[in-house]
Each structure stands twice: as structure tokens, then as C-alpha cells.
DOGUMI-23163 format. One line per 4 residues: number of its first residue (from 1); their letters; for each residue x, y, z of C-alpha. Coordinates in steps of 0.2 Angstrom, whole numbers, plus 5000, padded with zeros to 4 digits. Example, Ala and Ser with C-alpha at 12.3 -4.5 7.8 and 13.67 -1.06 7.14 Angstrom:
! residues 2
1 = as = 5062:4978:5039 | 5068:4995:5036
***
This chain:
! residues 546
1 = xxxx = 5422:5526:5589 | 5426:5517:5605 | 5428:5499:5605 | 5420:5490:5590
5 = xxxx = 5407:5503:5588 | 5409:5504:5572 | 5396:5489:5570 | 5383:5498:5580
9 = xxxx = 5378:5514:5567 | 5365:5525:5573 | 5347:5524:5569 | 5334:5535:5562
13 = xxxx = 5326:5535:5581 | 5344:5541:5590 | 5344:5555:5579 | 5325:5561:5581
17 = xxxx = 5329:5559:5600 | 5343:5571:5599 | 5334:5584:5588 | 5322:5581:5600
21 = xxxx = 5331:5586:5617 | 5340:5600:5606 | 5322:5610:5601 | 5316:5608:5618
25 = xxxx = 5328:5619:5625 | 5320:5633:5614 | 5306:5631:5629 | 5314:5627:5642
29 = xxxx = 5326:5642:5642 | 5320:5655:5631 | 5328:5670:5635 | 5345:5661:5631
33 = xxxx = 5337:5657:5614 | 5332:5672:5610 | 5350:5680:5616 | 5359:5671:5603
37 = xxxx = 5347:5676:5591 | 5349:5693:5593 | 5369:5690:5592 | 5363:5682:5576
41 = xxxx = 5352:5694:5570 | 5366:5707:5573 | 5379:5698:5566 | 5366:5695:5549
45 = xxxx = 5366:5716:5548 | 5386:5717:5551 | 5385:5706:5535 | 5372:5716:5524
49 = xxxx = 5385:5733:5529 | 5399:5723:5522 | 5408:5725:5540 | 5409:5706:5544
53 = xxxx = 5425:5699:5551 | 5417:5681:5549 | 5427:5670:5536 | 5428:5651:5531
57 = xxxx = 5444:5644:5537 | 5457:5644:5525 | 5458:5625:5524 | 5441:5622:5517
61 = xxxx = 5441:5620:5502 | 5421:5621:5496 | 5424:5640:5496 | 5441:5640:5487
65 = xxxx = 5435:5649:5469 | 5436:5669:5473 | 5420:5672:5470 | 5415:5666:5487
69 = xxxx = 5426:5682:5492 | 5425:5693:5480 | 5407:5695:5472 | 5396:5704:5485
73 = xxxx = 5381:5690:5481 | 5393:5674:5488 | 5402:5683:5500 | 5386:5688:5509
77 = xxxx = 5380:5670:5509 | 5395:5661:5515 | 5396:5674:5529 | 5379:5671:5532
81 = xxxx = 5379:5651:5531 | 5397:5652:5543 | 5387:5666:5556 | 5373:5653:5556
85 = xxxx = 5382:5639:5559 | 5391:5646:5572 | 5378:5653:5584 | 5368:5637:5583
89 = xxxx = 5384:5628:5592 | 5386:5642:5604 | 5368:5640:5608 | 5371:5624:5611
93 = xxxx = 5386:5626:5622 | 5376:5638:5633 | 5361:5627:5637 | 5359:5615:5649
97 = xxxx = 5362:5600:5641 | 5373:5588:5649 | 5390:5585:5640 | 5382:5568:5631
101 = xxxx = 5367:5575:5624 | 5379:5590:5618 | 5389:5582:5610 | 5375:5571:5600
105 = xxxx = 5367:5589:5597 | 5385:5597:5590 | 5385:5580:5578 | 5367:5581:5572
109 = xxxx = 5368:5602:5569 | 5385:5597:5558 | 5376:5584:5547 | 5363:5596:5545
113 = xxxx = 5373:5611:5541 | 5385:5604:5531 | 5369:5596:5520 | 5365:5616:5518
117 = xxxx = 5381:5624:5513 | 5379:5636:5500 | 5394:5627:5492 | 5382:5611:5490
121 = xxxx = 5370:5618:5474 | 5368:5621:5458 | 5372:5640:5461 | 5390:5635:5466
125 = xxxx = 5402:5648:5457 | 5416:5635:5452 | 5398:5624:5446 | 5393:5637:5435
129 = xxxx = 5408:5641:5425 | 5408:5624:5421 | 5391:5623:5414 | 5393:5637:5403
133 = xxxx = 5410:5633:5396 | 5404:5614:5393 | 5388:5619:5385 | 5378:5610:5401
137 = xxxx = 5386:5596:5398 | 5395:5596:5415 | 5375:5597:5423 | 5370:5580:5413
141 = xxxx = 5386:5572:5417 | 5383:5575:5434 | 5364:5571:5432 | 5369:5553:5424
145 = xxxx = 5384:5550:5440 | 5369:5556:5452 | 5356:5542:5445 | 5369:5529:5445
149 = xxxx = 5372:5533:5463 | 5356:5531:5468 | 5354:5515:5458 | 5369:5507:5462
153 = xxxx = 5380:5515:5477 | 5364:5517:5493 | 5361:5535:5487 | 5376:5542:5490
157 = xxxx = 5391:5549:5479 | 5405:5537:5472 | 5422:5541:5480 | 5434:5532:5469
161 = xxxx = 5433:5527:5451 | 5436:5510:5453 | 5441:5506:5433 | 5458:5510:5438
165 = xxxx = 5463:5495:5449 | 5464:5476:5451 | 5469:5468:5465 | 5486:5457:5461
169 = xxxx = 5491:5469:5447 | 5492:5486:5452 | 5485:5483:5470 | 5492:5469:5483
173 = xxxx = 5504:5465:5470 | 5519:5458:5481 | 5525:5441:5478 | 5521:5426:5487
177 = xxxx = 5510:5412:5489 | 5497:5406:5497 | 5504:5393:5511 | 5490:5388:5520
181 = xxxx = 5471:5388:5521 | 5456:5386:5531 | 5437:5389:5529 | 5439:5407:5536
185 = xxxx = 5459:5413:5532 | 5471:5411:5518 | 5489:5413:5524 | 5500:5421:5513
189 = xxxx = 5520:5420:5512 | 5529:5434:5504 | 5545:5429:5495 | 5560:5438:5505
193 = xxxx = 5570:5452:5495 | 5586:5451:5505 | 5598:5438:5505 | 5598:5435:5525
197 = xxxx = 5583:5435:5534 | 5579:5435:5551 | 5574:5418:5561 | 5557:5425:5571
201 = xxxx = 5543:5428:5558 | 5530:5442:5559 | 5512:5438:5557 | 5500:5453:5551
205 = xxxx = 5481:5451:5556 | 5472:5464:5545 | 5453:5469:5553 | 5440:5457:5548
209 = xxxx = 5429:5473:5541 | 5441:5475:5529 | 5453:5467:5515 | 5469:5463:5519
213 = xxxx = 5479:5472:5505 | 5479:5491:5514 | 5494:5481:5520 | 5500:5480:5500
217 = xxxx = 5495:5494:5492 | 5505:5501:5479 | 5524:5498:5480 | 5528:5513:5489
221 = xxxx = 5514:5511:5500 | 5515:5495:5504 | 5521:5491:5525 | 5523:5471:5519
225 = xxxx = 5536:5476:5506 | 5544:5489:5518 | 5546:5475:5532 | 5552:5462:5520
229 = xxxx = 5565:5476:5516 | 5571:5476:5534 | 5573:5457:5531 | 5557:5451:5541
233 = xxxx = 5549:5434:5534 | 5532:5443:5532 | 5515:5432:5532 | 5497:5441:5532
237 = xxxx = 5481:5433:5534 | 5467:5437:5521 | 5450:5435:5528 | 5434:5425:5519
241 = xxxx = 5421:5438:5514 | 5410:5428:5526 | 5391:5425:5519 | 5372:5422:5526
245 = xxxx = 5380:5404:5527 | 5394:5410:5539 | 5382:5418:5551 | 5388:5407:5566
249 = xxxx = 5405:5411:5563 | 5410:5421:5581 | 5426:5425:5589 | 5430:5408:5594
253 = xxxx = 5431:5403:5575 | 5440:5418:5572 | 5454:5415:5585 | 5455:5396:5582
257 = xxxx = 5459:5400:5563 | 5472:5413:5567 | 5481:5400:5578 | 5482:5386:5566
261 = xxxx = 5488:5399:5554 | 5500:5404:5567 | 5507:5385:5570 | 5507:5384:5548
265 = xxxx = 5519:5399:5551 | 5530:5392:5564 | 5531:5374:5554 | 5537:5383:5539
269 = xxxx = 5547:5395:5546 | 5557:5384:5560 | 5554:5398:5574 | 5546:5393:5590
273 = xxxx = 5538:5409:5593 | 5533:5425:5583 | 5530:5444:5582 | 5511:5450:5577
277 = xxxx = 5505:5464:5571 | 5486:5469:5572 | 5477:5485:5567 | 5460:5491:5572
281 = xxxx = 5448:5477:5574 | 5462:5467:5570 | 5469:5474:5584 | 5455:5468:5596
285 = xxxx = 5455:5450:5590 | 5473:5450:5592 | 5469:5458:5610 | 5460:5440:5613
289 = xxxx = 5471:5429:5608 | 5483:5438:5618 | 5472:5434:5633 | 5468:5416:5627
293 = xxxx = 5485:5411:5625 | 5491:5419:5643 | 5478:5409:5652 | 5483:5392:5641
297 = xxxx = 5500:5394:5645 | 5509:5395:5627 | 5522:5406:5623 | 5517:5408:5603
301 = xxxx = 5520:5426:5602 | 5536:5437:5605 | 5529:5454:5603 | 5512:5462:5599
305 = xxxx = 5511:5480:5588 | 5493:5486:5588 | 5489:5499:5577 | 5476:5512:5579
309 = xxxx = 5465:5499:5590 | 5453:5505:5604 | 5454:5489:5615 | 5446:5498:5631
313 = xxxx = 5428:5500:5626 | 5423:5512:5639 | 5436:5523:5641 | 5433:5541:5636
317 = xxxx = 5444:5552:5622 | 5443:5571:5622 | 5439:5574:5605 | 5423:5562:5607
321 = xxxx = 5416:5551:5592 | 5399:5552:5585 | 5397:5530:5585 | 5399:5531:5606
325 = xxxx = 5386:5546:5607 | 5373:5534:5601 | 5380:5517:5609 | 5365:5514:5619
329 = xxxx = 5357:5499:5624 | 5342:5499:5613 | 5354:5506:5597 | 5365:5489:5602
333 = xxxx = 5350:5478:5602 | 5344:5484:5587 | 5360:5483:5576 | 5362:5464:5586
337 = xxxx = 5345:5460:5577 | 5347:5467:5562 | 5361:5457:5556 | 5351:5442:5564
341 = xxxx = 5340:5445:5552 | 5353:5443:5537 | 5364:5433:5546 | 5378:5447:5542
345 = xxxx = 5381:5464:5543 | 5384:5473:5525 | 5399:5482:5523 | 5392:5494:5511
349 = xxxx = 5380:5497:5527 | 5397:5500:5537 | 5405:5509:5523 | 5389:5524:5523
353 = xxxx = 5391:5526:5541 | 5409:5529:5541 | 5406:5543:5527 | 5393:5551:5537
357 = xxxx = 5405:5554:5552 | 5417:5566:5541 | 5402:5571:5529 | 5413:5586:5521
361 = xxxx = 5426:5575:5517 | 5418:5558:5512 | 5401:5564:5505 | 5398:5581:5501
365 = xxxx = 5415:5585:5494 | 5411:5570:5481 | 5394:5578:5479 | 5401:5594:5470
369 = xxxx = 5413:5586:5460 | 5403:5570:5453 | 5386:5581:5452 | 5389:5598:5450
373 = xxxx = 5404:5598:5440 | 5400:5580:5431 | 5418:5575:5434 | 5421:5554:5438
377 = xxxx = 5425:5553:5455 | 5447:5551:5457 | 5457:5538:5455 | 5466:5535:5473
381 = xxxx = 5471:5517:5478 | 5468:5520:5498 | 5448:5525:5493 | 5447:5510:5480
385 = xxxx = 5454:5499:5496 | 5442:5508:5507 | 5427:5505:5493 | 5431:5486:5494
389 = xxxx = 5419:5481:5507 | 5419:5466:5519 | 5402:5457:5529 | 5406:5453:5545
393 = xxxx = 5394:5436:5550 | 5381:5439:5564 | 5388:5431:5577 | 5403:5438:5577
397 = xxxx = 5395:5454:5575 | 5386:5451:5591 | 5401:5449:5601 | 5409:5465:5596
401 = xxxx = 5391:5473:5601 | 5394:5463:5620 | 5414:5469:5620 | 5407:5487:5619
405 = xxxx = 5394:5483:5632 | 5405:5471:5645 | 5421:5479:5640 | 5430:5461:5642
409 = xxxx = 5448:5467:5639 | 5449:5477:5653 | 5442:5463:5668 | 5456:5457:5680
413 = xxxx = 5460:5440:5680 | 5451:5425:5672 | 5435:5428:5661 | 5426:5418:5649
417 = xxxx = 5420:5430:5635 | 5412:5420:5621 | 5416:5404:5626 | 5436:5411:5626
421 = xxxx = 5446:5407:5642 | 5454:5425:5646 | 5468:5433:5659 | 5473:5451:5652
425 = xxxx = 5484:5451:5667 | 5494:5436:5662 | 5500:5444:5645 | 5518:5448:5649
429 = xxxx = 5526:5455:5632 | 5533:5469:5623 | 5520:5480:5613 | 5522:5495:5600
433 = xxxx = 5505:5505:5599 | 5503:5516:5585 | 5489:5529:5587 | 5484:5542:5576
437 = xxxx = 5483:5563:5581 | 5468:5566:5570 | 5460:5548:5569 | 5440:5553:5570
441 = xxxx = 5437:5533:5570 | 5449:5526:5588 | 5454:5543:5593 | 5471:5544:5600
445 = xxxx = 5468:5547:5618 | 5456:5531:5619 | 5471:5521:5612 | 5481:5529:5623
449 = xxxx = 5469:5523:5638 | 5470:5506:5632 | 5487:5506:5631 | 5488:5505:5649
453 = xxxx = 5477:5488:5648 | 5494:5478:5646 | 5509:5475:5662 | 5523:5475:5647
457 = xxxx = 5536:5486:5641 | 5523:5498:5628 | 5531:5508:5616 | 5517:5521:5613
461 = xxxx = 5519:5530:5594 | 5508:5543:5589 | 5508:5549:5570 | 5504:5564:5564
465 = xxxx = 5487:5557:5551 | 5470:5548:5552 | 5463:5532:5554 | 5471:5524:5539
469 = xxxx = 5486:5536:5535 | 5494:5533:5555 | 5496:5516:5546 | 5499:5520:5527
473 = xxxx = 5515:5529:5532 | 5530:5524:5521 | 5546:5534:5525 | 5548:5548:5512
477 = xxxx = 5534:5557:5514 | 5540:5575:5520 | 5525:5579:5530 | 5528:5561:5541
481 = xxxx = 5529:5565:5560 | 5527:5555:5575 | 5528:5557:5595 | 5537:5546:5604
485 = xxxx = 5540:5547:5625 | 5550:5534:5633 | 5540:5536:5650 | 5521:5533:5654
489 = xxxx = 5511:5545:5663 | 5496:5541:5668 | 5485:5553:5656 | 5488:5556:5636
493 = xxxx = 5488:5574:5644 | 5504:5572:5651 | 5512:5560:5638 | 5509:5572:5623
497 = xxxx = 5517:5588:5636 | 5532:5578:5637 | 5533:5569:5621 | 5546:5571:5609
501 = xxxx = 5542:5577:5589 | 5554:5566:5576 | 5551:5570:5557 | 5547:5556:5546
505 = xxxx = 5540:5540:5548 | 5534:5531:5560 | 5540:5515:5549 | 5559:5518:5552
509 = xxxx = 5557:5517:5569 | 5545:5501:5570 | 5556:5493:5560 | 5572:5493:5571
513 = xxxx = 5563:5490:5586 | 5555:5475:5580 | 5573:5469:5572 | 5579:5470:5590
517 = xxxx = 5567:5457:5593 | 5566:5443:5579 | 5582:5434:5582 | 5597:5431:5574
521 = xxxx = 5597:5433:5554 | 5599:5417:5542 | 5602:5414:5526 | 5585:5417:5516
525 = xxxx = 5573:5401:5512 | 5573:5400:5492 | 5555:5398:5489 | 5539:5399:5501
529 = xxxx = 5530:5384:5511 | 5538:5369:5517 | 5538:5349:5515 | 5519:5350:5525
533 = xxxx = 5514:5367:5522 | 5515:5367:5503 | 5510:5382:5491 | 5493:5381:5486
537 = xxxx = 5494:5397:5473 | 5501:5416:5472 | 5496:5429:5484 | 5485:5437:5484
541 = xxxx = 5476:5422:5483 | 5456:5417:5483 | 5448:5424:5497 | 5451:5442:5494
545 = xx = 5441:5442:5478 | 5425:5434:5486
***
């Protein structure tokens, strides 16, 4: 998604529309049609011989049991789904369809093809052994999970079995306190774990759509205990789950409570300044105040790292995204109203949209394990994170919609964006942008365009994960890479030509080059707050349980 788009959805009209545009090119160009259903239809017969040389990609796991190779009835159908599959998108890439409306055609084929799998019914192989070596009673498991989806999770599968975790025991679990509080943020104050720290704080700003522990996860996940390693004094901001009530909250609200955190942080801390750190929507808040404090003057914040954040709304990725191919004016005026209506947008409503961009992986996947096989979804602390929704209020809402539309962060000079004094071009500082290689969500090349947004030095980082893993990155992992080039060309292009590979994380590297910048080291404060700024109760605090 580009921008905020991840507010905007797609409606039950954009996809008709596409559809639409994609039959009428059986009419309007037949004979290419009917070509590619001849290669079809020869390929169907190479199949029936047994001569096929189509396959499933090794990495895809729905056809993992051997009987998808090995029994002639399985083999034949996964050939036949993949053969299928494939000429419908070559048809596609040969008709006349500008690059948009192929791209929406590509994404609607995939949610219907991947609905249709073979692997996807009660005739699955790895299904069926199950059933008979439980008696059936993996089928009325799975019938039993299936109803309670549809009554309690919008219909679709359960990803995590949330039994397993509680936010402040085995999630978010850090200690600290809760040194400040407004009507919108709870700041929070980790205690230090080395005996010097260093005088510059570091203020993390999760995104308001989410909670603010993927921050703290478990232990060995958790980038708050890693920076407090390093000997950073670490404070995070935990949003309010805002409510109908809070439907007038906007960006104004937003940045106006961030700041009074911020000056919270300073009091306690002693620093004049400090370092920020902001991921995805996060990020674009961040982005804001950035702006808002360049054109008021005040030197607040050192240094900015933005993490897997898409600030230019407009700018164009490669490997496309499914929320911009249906970002149109009408879809933008409809999700604008519809959290009018409610005075917030749902994060379960978020949440279903999210999982319908990677259908295999977030939907279908859990479909064969919680329904045909009756197992309980697993136990896995990023998806219980990821299942612990947030609302954003209306009028916030609405301005991300206007960000996509007027693209704000990109306009030279002084602008007013929601009632916000901003100057992009006034924001002087040192950056450090993570992006991620396979991020489906702010895909790397549209991070890398807005990258260029800012006149700074800009350390641009790109992981070697997604979305959420470019962030959840601890050092350890074996598969943990990262590109890092010391110059900016002009196109991601030519930035990831002459980019370096380093193994590990990206972590390491982050954490020395924001030690560089957070002053000299002192000795470390022996509890949390101040004589103003007193602790109101541990982390993680109120707000993240609303």
C-alpha cells in the first residue's frame, strides 16, 4: 500500500468493475482468447498423457504431502489447477489492458484462484488421513472452529490461539513505568539495564493502527530491550484504543499529544533534544511533526529512524500493491463515509483486509489447518500482536484518506495540511530508513522514493523480511541480512545494483549509528520520572488494554 492506504480497503463495487474490464476482453479480442485456450487445452492433454513439466513451486507448502506427486488422481489435479492458473495471467498479460487495470485483473484472478485450489477441500490428502486415523473427529473439530469463525471472527479463519498470551506477562513484559499521560498517549519509561546511559533519549512512536508492544514482544524479540542494551534511555508512546466518542480526534490531536510527551521526556531526562523513531503509520505522523516543528523553529529532535513508512503517497513501487490499485476517488469517498457513520474505523475491518492481500499465507493456509485438519490455530506472539486490533477515530481517518489524495509530505515549502503549519524543505537532520525486500504492505521501492523527500544525511537500510519482520529483527537470527549503500542514486534500481549485502541484523548496525548520536554517557537515573513527571504505574500501563 502506498501512503496510508491501508484505511482505504476495496469495495465490493472495485472488484465487480475489475472483473468486469477483465471478461470484456473475451469480446473485445477473441482470437487472443481463444489462443490461450488452445495452449490451455493442450496443456490439459499433456497432463492426462502424464508428460507434464508443470509443477508447484517447491516453496508452497499446500501441496507438501506426497500424494499431490505421487498418486496419479492429485498429481493430475494440481497440474491442472497450476496449468489453469497460469494461462489466465498470461491471457491477461497479452490483452490490451493498460498496466492499472492489469494489475487489478492479476490481483482479482489470485483471490479467486487461490479460493479454488484443490488443496482448499475436504478431499485434501494430508485432510483425509487425518479423518480416518481420528475416527472423523479432526472433521467435527474443524466443523466446531469453522462456526466459531463465523460467529465470532467476520467469517474468516482464526490465525493465532490467543489462550497463550497476556500483555505484561509474557508479551510487553519490560520494566518500567508509566511517566506521563494524556487523553490520547500513555508514555512509558523503561528502567535502564546498564550502569551508564547515554544523555539524548530515544522516543519510539508505534503506528496508531496498532498496539505499541510489537516493540516488546518476547525478550528476544523485543527492539526496546535491545536499545536499552546499548545504553539508550528508551520511552515508547502507547496509544488510547480511540472510541465513537473520539471521532474528532485528527492529526492535530495526534501531533499535539506526541509533543507534550516529548517535552515530558526532555523534563525527565534533562536533554534538550532527542532521537525518534517511528514505524509505518507511525512513521507518517512522525513525518508531520518533522514538518511542524521545521516551520515553528524548534530544535526538539536530533535524529529521525522511520521504519517501513511510505511517506510519498504517489510515488510508484515495482512490485505494485493491491490497496493503490483500487485508491480511487469514489473508493476514498466511500471509506471517508463510512467511518463517518461509526465515528471510527474498526481494526478487525483493517485486519480482514490486510489478510486478503496475502490470502495463502493469512487465510487459506489457516483454513486447512483449523477446518480440515480441526487443529487450534498456533500459538505465535507476532500473530497474537497482529490480532490485537486498534480503531482509528474518523477524523483522523479522513486525513490519512486526504494524505493519499494531496500527497502533503511531498509539496515544497510552507503548507497547511489539517490545520498543521508544514515546510518539508526546512527539516535538516539525519535519518536512518529501514525498508523491507518482500514488504507486500510499503513496498521497498516506495520507501525508497520517499526517502528522497528529506535534504539530510539518510542512511537507507533494507532487510532481507516483510512488513513486520524488516522490524522484528533481533541479532541472532542466522537468516538476518540487510543492504546498506553509503551513496544515493536516484532510482532504488541503481541503489540495490550497488548495495552492499551484510549478514545479520539490521539491529547492530542501527544501534551504533544512533550511539554516535545521543551524546556523551552518564551514570544511569535509579528509578524512572522525575520531581514533575512522577510514575503513575508500570508499563505496560492502561491504555493498551482498552
Amino acid at each position: 500500500m502506498l501512503g496510508p492506504n491501508p484505511v482505504i480497503g476495496f469495495s465490493r463495487k472495485s472488484i465487480v468493475d475489475a472483473l468486469g474490464s477483465i471478461t470484456n476482453q473475451v469480446f473485445k479480442q477473441p482470437s487472443l482468447f481463444f489462443k490461450h485456450w488452445g495452449e490451455l487445452s493442450a496443456e490439459m492433454l499433456k497432463i492426462a498423457r502424464g508428460d507434464s513439466e508443470v509443477n508447484p513451486d517447491p516453496k508452497d507448502m499446500r501441496f507438501d504431502d506426497a500424494a499431490w506427486k505421487d498418486n496419479w488422481f492429485y498429481n493430475r489435479a494440481v497440474k491442472s489447477y497450476l496449468a489453469t492458473r497460469n494461462q489466465i495471467n498470461a491471457w491477461i498479460d497479452d490483452t490490451e489492458l493498460d498496466k492499472f487495470d492489469k494489475e487489478r485483473g492479476r490481483f482479482i484472478v489470485s483471490l479467486l484462484t487461490e479460493a479454488f485450489a484443490p488443496s482448499n477441500y475436504v478431499s485434501n490428502p494430508a485432510a483425509l488421513k487425518k479423518a480416518i486415523e481420528t475416527g472423523g473427529q479432526s472433521l467435527f473439530n474443524g466443523f466446531k472452529n469453522f462456526v466459531d469463525d463465523w460467529m465470532n471472527n467476520g467469517g474468516l479463519p482464526k490465525q493465532v490461539n490467543k489462550t497463550v498470551f497476556k500483555v505484561g506477562k509474557n508479551l510487553g513484559n519490560t520494566k518500567g513505568s508509566v511517566v506521563y499521560r494524556n487523553e490520547i498517549i500513555e508514555l512509558i519509561q523503561y528502567n535502564p539495564t546498564t550502569e551508564k546511559v547515554f544523555e539524548r533519549p530515544a522516543l519510539v512512536i508505534p503506528p496508531q493502527i496498532n498496539k505499541f508492544y510489537v516493540f516488546d514482544l518476547s525478550p528476544q524479540k523485543s527492539l526496546a530491550q535491545f536499545m536499552l542494551s546499548q545504553g539508550m534511555q528508551v520511552f515508547v508512546i502507547s496509544w488510547r484504543n480511540p472510541t465513537e466518542k473520539h471521532r474528532e480526534w485528527g492529526l492535530k490531536d495526534y501531533l499535539r499529544a506526541i509533543e507534550e510527551a516529548m517535552d515530558a521526556m526532555l523534563s525527565i531526562t534533562g536533554s534538550p533534544d532527542c532521537n525518534v523513531c517511528g514505524a509505518c503509520s507511525g512513521g507518517i505522523t512522525l513525518a508531520a511533526l518533522l514538518g511542524n516543528f521545521a516551520q515553528r523553529g524548534l530544535k526538539k529532535i536530533n535524529t529521525a529512524t522511520l521504519l517501513v513508512s511510505v511517506l510519498d503517497a504517489h510515488s510508484e513501487s515495482e512490485g505494485g500493491t493491491p490497496f493503490r490499485l483500487f485508491a480511487t476517488d469514489e473508493a476514498i469517498e466511500t471509506a471517508r463515509r463510512h467511518s463517518q457513520r461509526s465515528g471510527v474505523l474498526k481494526g478487525e475491518e483493517m485486519a480482514q483486509v490486510f489478510s486478503w492481500m496475502r490470502p495463502n499465507d493469512l487465510i487459506w493456509n489457516y483454513w486447512i489447518n483449523n477446518y480440515l485438519m480441526g487443529n487450534q490455530p498456533p500459538a505465535f506472539d507476532i500473530l497474537y500482536w497482529n490480532a490485537d486490533t486498534t480503531r482509528l477515530p474518523a477524523q483522523l481517518h479522513s486525513e490519512f484518506l486526504d494524505m493519499y489524495k494531496f500527497n502533503p509530505l511531498v509539496q515544497d515549502g510552507e503548507i497547511k495540511f489539517a490545520g498543521i503549519p508544514i515546510n518539508m524543505n526546512k527539516v535538516n537532520l539525519d535519518f536512518y530508513y529501514v525498508a523491507g525486500i518482500s514488504d507486500h504492505i510499503t513496498p521497498w521501492d516506495a520507501c525508497f522514493q520517499s526517502q528522497k523527500i528529506f535534504k539530510g544525511n539518510v542512511q537507507f537500510i533494507l532487510s532481507n523480511s516483510g512488513h513486520i519482520q524488516s522490524i522484528l529483527n533481533p541479532p541472532g537470527n542466522p537468516k538476518a541480512s540487510y543492504f546498506i549503500n553509503d551513496k544515493r542514486p536516484k532510482t532504488s534500481k541503481e541503489w540495490i545494483a550497488t548495495a552492499q549485502r551484510q549478514e545479520g541484523s539490521w539491529w547492530t548496525h542501527w544501534g551504533q549509528w544512533l550511539g554516535e548520536r545521543s551524546g556523551k554517557q552518564k551514570q544511569a537515573p535509579q528509578h524512572t520520572g522525575n520531581e514533575a513527571f512522577k510514575p503513575l504505574m508500570d508499563a505496560p500501563g492502561t491504555y493498551v488494554f482498552e
